[in-house]
RODO-2510 file (C-alpha; in nm, 4 decimals, decimal comma):
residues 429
     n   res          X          Y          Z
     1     x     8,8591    -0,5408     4,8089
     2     x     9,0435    -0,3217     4,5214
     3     x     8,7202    -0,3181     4,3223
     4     x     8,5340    -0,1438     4,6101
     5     x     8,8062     0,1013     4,7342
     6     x     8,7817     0,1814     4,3484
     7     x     8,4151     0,2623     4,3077
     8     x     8,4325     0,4212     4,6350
     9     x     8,7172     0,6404     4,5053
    10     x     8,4925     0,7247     4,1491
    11     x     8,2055     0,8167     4,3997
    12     x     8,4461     1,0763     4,5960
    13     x     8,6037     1,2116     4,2467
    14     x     8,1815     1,2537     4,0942
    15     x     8,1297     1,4695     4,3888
    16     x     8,3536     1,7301     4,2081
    17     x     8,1561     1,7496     3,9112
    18     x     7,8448     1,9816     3,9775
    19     x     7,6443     1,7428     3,7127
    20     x     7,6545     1,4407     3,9267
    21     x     7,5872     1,6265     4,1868
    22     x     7,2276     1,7141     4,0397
    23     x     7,1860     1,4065     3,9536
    24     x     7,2538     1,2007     4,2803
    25     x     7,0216     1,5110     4,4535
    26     x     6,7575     1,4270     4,2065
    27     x     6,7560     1,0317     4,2680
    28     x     6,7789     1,0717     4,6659
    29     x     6,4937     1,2812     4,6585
    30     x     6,2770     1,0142     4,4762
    31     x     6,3787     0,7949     4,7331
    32     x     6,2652     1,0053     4,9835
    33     x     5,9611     1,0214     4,8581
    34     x     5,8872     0,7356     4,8221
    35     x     5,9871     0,6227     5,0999
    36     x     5,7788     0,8697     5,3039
    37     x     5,4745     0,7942     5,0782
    38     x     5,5105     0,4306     5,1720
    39     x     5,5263     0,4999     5,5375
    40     x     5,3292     0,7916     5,6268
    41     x     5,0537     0,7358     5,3089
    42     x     5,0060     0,3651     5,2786
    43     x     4,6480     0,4268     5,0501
    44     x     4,5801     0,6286     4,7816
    45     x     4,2860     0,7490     4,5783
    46     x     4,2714     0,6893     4,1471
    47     x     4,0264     0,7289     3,8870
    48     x     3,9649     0,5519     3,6019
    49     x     3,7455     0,6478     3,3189
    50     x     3,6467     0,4049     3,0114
    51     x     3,5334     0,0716     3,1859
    52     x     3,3024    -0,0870     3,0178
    53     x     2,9610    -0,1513     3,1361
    54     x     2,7480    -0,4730     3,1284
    55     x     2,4248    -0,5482     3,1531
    56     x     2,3844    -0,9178     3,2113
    57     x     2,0274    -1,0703     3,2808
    58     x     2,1373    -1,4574     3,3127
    59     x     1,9485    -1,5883     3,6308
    60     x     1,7314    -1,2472     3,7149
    61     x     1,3767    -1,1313     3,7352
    62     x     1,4378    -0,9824     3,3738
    63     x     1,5019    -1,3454     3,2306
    64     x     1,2104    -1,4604     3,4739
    65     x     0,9812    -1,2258     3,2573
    66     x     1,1523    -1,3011     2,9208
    67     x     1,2544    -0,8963     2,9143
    68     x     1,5640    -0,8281     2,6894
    69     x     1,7719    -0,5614     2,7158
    70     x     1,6993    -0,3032     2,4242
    71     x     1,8785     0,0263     2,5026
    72     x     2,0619     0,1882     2,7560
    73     x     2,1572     0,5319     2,8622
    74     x     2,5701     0,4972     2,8844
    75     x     2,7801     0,2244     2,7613
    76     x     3,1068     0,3200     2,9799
    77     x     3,1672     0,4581     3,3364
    78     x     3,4261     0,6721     3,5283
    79     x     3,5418     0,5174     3,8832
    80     x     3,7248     0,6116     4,2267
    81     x     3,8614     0,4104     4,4172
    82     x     4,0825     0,3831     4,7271
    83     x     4,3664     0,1273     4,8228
    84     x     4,6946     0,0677     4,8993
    85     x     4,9039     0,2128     4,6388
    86     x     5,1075    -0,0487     4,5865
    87     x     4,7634    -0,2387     4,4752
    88     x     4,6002    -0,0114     4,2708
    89     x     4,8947     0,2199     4,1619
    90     x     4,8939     0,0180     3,8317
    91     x     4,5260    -0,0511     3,7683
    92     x     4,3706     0,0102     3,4323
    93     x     3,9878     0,0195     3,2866
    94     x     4,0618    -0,2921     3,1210
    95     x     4,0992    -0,4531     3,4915
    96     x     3,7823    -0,3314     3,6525
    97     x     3,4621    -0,4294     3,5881
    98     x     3,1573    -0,2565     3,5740
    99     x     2,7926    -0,4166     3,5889
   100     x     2,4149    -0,2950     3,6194
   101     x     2,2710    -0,4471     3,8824
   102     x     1,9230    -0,5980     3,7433
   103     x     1,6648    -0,6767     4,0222
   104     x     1,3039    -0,6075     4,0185
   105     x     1,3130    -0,6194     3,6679
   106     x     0,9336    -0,7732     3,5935
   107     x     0,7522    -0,5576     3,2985
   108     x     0,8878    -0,4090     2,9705
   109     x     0,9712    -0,0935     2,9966
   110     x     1,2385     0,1966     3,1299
   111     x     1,3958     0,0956     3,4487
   112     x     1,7127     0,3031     3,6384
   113     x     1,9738     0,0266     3,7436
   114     x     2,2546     0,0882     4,0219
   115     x     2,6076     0,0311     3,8551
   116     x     2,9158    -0,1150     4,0575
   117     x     3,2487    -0,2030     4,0136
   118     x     3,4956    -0,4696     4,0672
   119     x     3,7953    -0,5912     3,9883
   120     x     3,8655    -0,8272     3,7877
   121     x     4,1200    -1,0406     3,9990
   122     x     3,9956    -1,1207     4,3195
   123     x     4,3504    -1,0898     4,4897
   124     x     4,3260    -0,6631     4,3951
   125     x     4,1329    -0,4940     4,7033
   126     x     3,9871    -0,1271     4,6987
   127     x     3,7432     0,0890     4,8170
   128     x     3,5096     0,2526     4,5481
   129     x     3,4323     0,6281     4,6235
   130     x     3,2355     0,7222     4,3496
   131     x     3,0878     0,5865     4,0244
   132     x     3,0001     0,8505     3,7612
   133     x     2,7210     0,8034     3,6407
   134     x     2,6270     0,5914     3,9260
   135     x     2,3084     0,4467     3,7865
   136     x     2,1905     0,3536     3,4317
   137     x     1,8652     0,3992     3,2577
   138     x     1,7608     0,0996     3,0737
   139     x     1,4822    -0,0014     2,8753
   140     x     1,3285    -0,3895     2,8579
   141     x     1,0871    -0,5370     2,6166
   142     x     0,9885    -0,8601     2,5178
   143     x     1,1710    -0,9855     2,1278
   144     x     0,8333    -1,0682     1,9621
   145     x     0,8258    -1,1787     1,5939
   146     x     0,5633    -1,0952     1,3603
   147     x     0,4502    -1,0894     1,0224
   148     x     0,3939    -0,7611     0,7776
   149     x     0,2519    -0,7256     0,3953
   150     x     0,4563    -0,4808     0,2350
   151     x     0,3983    -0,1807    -0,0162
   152     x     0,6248    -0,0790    -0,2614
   153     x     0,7320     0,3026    -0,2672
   154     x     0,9487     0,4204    -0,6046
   155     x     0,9283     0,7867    -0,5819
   156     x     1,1616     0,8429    -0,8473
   157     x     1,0074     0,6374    -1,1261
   158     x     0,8087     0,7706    -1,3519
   159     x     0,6036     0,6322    -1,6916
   160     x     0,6987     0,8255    -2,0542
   161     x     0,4658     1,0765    -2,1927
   162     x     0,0928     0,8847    -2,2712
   163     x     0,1268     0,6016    -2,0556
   164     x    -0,0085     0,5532    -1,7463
   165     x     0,1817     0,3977    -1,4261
   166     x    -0,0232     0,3165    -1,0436
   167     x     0,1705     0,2739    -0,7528
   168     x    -0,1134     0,0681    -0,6503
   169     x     0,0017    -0,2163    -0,9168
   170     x     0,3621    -0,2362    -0,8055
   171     x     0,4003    -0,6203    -0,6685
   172     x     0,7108    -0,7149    -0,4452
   173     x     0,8302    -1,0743    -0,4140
   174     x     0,8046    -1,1828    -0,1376
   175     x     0,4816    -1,0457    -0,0824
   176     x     0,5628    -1,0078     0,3546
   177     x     0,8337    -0,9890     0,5724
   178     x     0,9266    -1,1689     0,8827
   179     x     1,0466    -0,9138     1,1839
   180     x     1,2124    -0,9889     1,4836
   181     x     1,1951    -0,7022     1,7560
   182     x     1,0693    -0,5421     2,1142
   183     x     0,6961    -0,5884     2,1046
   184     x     0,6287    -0,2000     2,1631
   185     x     0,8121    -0,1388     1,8659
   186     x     0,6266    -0,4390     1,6306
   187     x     0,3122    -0,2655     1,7775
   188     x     0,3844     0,0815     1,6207
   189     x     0,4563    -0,0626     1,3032
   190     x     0,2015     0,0543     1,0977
   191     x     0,3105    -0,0057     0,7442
   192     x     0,6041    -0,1929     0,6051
   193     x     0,7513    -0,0722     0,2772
   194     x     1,0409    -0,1758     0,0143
   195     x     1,2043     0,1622    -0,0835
   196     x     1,2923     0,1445    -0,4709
   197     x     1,5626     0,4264    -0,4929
   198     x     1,6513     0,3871    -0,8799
   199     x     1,5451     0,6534    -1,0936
   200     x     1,4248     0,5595    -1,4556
   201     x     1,1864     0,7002    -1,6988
   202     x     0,9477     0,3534    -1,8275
   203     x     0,8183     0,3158    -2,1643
   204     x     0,7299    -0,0796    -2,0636
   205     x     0,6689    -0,2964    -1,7581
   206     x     1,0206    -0,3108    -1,5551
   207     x     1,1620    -0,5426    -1,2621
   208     x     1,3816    -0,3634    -1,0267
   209     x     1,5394    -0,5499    -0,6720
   210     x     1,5866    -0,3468    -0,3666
   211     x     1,6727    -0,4434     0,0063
   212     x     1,6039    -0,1216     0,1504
   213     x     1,3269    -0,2021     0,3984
   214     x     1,1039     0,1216     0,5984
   215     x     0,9169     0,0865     0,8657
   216     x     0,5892     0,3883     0,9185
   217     x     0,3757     0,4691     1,2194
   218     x     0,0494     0,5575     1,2099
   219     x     0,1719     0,9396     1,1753
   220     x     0,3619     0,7936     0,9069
   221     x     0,7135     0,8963     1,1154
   222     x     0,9820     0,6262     0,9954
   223     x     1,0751     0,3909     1,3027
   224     x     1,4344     0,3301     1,3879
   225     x     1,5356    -0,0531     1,3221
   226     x     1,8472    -0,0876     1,4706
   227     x     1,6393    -0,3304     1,7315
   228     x     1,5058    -0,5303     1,4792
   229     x     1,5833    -0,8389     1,2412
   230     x     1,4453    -0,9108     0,9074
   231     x     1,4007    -1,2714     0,7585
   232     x     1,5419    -1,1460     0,4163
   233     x     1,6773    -0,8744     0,2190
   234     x     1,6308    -0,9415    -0,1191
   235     x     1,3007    -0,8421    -0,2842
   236     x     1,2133    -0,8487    -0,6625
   237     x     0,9904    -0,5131    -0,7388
   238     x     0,7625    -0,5353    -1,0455
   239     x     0,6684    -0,1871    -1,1889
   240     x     0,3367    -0,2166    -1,4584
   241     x     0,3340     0,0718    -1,7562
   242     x     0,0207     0,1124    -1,9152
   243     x    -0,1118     0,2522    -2,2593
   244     x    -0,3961     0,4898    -2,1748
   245     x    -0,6283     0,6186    -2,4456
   246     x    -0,9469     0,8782    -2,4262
   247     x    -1,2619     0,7226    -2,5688
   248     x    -1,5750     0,8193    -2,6867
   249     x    -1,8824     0,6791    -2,5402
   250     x    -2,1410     0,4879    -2,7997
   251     x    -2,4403     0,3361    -2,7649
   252     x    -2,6667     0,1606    -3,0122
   253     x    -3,0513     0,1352    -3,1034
   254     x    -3,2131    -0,1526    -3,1153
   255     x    -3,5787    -0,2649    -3,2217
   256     x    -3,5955     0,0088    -3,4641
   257     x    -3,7827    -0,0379    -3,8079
   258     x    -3,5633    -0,1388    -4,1490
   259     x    -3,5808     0,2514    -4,2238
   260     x    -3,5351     0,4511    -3,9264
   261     x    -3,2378     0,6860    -3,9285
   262     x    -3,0808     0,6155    -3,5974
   263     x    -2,9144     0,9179    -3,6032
   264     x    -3,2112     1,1319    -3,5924
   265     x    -3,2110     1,0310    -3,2070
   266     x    -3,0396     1,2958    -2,9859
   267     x    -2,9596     1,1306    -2,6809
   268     x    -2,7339     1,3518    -2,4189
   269     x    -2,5044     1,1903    -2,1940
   270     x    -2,3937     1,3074    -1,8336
   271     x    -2,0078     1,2273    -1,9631
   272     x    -1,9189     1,2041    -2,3421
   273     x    -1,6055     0,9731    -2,3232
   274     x    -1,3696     0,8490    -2,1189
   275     x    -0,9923     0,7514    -2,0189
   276     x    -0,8882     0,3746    -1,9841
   277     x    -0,5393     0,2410    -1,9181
   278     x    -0,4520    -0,1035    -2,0496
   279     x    -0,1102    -0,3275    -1,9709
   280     x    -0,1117    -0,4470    -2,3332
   281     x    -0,1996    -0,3020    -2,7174
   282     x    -0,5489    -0,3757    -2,7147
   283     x    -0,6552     0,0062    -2,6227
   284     x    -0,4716     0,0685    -2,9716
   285     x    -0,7623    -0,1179    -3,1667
   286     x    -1,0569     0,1023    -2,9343
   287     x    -1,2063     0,3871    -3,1223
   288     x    -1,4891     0,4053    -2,8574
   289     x    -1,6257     0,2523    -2,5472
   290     x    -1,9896     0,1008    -2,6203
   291     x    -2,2496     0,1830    -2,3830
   292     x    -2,5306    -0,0426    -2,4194
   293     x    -2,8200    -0,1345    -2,7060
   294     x    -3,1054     0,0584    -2,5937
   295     x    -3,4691    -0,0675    -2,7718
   296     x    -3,6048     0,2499    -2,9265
   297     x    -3,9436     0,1770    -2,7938
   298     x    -3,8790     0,2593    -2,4609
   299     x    -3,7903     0,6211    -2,5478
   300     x    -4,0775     0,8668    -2,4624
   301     x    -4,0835     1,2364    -2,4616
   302     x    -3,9359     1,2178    -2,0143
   303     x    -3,6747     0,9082    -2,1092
   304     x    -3,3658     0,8762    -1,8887
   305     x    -3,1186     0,5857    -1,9102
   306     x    -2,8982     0,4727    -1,6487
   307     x    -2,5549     0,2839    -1,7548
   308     x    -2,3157     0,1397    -1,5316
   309     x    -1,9702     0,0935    -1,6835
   310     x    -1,7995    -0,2160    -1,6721
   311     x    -1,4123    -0,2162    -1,7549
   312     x    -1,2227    -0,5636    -1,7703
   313     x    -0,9949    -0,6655    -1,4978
   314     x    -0,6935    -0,5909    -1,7367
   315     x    -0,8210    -0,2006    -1,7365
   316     x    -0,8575     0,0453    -1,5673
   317     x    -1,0838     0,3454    -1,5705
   318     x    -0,8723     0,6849    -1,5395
   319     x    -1,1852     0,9015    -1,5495
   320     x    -1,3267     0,6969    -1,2242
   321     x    -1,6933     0,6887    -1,4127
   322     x    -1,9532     0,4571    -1,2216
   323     x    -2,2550     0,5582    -1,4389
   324     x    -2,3482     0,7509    -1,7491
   325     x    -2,6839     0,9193    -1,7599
   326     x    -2,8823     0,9615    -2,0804
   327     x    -3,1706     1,1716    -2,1569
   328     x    -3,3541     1,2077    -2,5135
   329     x    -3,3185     1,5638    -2,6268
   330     x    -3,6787     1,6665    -2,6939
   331     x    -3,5920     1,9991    -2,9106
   332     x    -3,8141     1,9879    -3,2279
   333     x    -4,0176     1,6864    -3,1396
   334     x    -4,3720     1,6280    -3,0549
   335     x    -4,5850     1,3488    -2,9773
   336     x    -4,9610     1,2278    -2,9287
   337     x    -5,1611     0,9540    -2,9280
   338     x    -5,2909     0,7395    -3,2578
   339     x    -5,5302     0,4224    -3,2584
   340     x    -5,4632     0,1792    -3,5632
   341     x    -5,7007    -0,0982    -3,6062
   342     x    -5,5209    -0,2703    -3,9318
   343     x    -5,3249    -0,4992    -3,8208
   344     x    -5,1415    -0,8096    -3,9840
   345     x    -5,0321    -1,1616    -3,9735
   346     x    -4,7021    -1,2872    -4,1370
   347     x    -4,5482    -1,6118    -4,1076
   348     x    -4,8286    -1,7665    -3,9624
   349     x    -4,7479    -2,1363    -3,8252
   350     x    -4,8067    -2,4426    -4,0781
   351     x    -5,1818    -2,5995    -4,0079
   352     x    -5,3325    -2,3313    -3,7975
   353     x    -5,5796    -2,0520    -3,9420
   354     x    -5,4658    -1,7087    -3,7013
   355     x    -5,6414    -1,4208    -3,6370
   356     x    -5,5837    -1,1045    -3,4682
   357     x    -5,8129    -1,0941    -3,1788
   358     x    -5,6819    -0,7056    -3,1047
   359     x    -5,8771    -0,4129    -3,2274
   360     x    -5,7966    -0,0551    -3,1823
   361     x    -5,4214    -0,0600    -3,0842
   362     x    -5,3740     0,2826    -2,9123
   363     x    -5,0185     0,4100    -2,8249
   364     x    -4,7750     0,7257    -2,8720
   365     x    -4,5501     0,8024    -3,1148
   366     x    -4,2736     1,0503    -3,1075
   367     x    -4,0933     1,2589    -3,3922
   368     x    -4,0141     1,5506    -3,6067
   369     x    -4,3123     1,8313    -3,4852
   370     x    -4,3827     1,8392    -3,8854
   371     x    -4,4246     1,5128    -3,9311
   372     x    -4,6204     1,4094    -3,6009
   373     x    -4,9187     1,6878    -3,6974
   374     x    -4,9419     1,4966    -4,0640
   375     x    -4,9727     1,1656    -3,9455
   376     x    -5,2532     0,9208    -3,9548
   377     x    -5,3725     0,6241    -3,8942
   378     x    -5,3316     0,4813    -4,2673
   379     x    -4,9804     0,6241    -4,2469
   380     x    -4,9023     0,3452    -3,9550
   381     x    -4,8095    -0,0550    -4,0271
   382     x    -4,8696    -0,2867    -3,7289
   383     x    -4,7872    -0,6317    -3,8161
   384     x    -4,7180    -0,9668    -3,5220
   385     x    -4,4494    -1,1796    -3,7378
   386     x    -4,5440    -1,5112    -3,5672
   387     x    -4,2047    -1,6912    -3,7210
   388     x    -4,0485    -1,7147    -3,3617
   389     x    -4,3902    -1,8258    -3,1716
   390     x    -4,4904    -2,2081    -3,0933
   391     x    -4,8450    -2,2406    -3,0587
   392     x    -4,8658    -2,3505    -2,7336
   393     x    -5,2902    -2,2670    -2,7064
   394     x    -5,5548    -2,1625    -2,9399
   395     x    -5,5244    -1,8043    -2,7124
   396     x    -5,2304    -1,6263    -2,6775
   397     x    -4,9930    -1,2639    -2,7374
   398     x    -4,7344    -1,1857    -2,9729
   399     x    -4,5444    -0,8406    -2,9858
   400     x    -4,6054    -0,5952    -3,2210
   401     x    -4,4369    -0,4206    -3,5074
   402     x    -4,4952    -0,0938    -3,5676
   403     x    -4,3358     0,1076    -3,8895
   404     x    -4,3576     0,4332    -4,0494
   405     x    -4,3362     0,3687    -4,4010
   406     x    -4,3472     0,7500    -4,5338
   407     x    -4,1319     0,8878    -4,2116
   408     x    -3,7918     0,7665    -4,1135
   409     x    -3,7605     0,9565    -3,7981
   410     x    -4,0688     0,8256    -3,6247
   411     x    -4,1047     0,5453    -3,3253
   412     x    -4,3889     0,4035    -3,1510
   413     x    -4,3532     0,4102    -2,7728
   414     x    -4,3950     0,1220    -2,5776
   415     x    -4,4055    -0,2707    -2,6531
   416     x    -4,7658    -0,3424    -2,8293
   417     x    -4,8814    -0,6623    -2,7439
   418     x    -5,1674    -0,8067    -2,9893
   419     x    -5,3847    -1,1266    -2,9138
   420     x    -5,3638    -1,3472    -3,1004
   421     x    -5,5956    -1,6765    -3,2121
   422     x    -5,4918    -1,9701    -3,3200
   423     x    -5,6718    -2,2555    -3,4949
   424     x    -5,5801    -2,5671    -3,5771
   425     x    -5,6988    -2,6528    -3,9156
   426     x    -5,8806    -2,9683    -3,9711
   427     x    -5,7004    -3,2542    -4,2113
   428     x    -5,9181    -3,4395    -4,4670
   429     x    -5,8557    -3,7944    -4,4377
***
């Protein structure tokens, strides 16, 4: 009984001091409030930005169709709601939940989704007023994987002075790439590449390792990846450096008698030389590239040769030549016609008497215009070397060989055949 006739006493006294007075007006008025709000305003409205929004296709038309979810327009909402204040009063995002409603959801593709939120214990009623936004654009697809061969891109390597480097040789290891993603996006894949982002100058053949993996289009526009999985990330880059050296092109003569100076023949070619690249030191040992053997008897006065050129698999041809062209050069030279009827035997086979059945061998000869008006007939050897011939029948031909003892820079056009006959010689017993 003392204690309370005390405080009551300290009460009475505090009303003196102005400062308690503030302060007991201050707490009364709380009260009041409160208590009115109770009474007179038993709901209240409250919005609550930040809840998280989920997109769960478990059990839906989506699943049905085997459609993922691969983007969506908003990841978090903004909610009002209505209740009783003493309900809601304390409510934070992180006890409401908000979901996309997914129904219909049957094709791949961009599909606007109603959003609505709960909360999270059953026991918390309220009224929800408005959801901002209140729906969400999403987009579906079906995860496809696939298989792509890639290319190697290395912008920034480059070979030293006088070699050679393609970006057509560079080999990656592994060779493809596994990639797991929407199938719209797998479709527009065009080209798959391993980006090589070292920069070096090469004087040899180099391995680099990159995982930097680029996706093209068809318009060659990089595609975003974030979607998509890879099945590694760890490729071995091999780079090539080649020596590359500038030939001449040669070609030989062939057929042509013991004293013809080859290099009285002129013949001009479409392309004098050309550029090969080699991945060894071969090229080193090349003074020229060599043509072909061309018989001399098959130049006349309108002669044009046709040669392909053939490089080795370990080269390559820089100068991208197919075919040479060669033509005789006909300045200074003249031709006609001569008829030699002389013509010999050597090396005739063991037990046969031969004879040349052939007389009056006409054909053309080319040369020097100084010599050609000079020449004659006794100024002409045709012989038929039968050394390389079987006697097969008594009847047959053997080629020709035509020389120009006195004249070194003089052919006969054409291969002469000469008939030939062939007797067997009788034995004495």
């Amino acid at each position: 009984m003392k204690f309370l006739l005390s405080i009551r006493k300290k009460i009475s006294e505090s009303f003196d001091n102005k400062a308690a007075l503030i302060i007991y007006s201050v707490l009364i008025s709380v009260l009041a409030w409160f208590v009115i709000s109770i009474t007179i305003y038993p709901t209240t409205p409250k919005t609550i930005s930040n809840i998280a929004l989920t997109i769960d296709t478990t059990g839906t038309s989506a699943e049905e169709n085997n459609l993922s979810v691969i983007s969506r327009s908003v990841k978090n909402v903004t909610v009002t709601i209505q209740g009783k204040r003493s309900r809601i009063g304390s409510l934070s995002a992180d006890d409401l939940e908000a979901k996309a409603i997914v129904e219909n959801v049957t094709s791949a593709g961009e599909k606007d989704l109603k959003i609505e939120v709960t909360s999270k214990d059953s026991n918390v009623k309220f009224d929800v007023t408005a959801i901002k936004p209140a729906t969400v654009s999403v987009m579906f697809d079906r995860i496809d994987t696939r298989e792509f061969e890639l290319t190697v891109d290395a912008p920034n390597i480059t070979a030293k002075k006088d070699l050679y480097m393609d970006s057509s040789d560079f080999s990656c290891d592994p060779g493809v790439i596994e990639i797991e993603g929407p199938s719209s996006q797998l479709d527009s894949i065009d080209k798959a590449v391993v980006q090589v982002d070292n920069e070096k100058v090469l004087d040899s053949a180099y391995t680099f390792h990159s995982d930097k993996i680029v996706l093209y289009d068809k318009n060659q526009s990089k595609i975003d990846m974030s979607n998509m999985k890879t099945n590694t990330s760890d490729f071995t880059i091999k780079i090539p450096v080649y020596m590359q050296k500038t030939l001449d092109l040669t070609y030989d003569l062939k057929y042509a008698p013991q004293n013809f100076d080859v290099n009285s023949i002129d013949l001009e070619l479409s392309v004098d030389s050309i550029t090969l690249a080699s991945p060894n030191l071969d090229l080193k040992k090349l003074d020229s590239w060599h043509l072909d053997s061309i018989p001399l008897y098959e130049l006349d006065m309108d002669y044009t040769g046709y040669f392909n050129i053939e490089i080795p698999e370990n080269y390559k041809d820089l100068s991208n030549i197919k075919t040479v062209t060669a033509k005789l050069n006909t300045e200074g030279l003249s031709t006609k016609e001569v008829t030699v009827n002389d013509i010999s035997i050597v090396n005739p086979p063991s037990g046969y008497d031969c004879k040349v059945k052939t007389y009056g061998l006409t054909f053309a000869i080319i040369g020097p215009e100084e010599d050609i008006k000079d020449i004659t007939e006794k100024d002409i050897m045709v012989y038929v070397d039968l050394l390389k011939y079987d006697v097969q029948s008594e009847n047959f031909s053997a080629d020709a060989t035509i020389s120009f003892p006195n004249y070194n820079k003089v052919w006969a056009v054409g291969l002469q055949k000469v008939a030939i006959n062939a007797t067997k010689q009788e034995t004495s017993d």
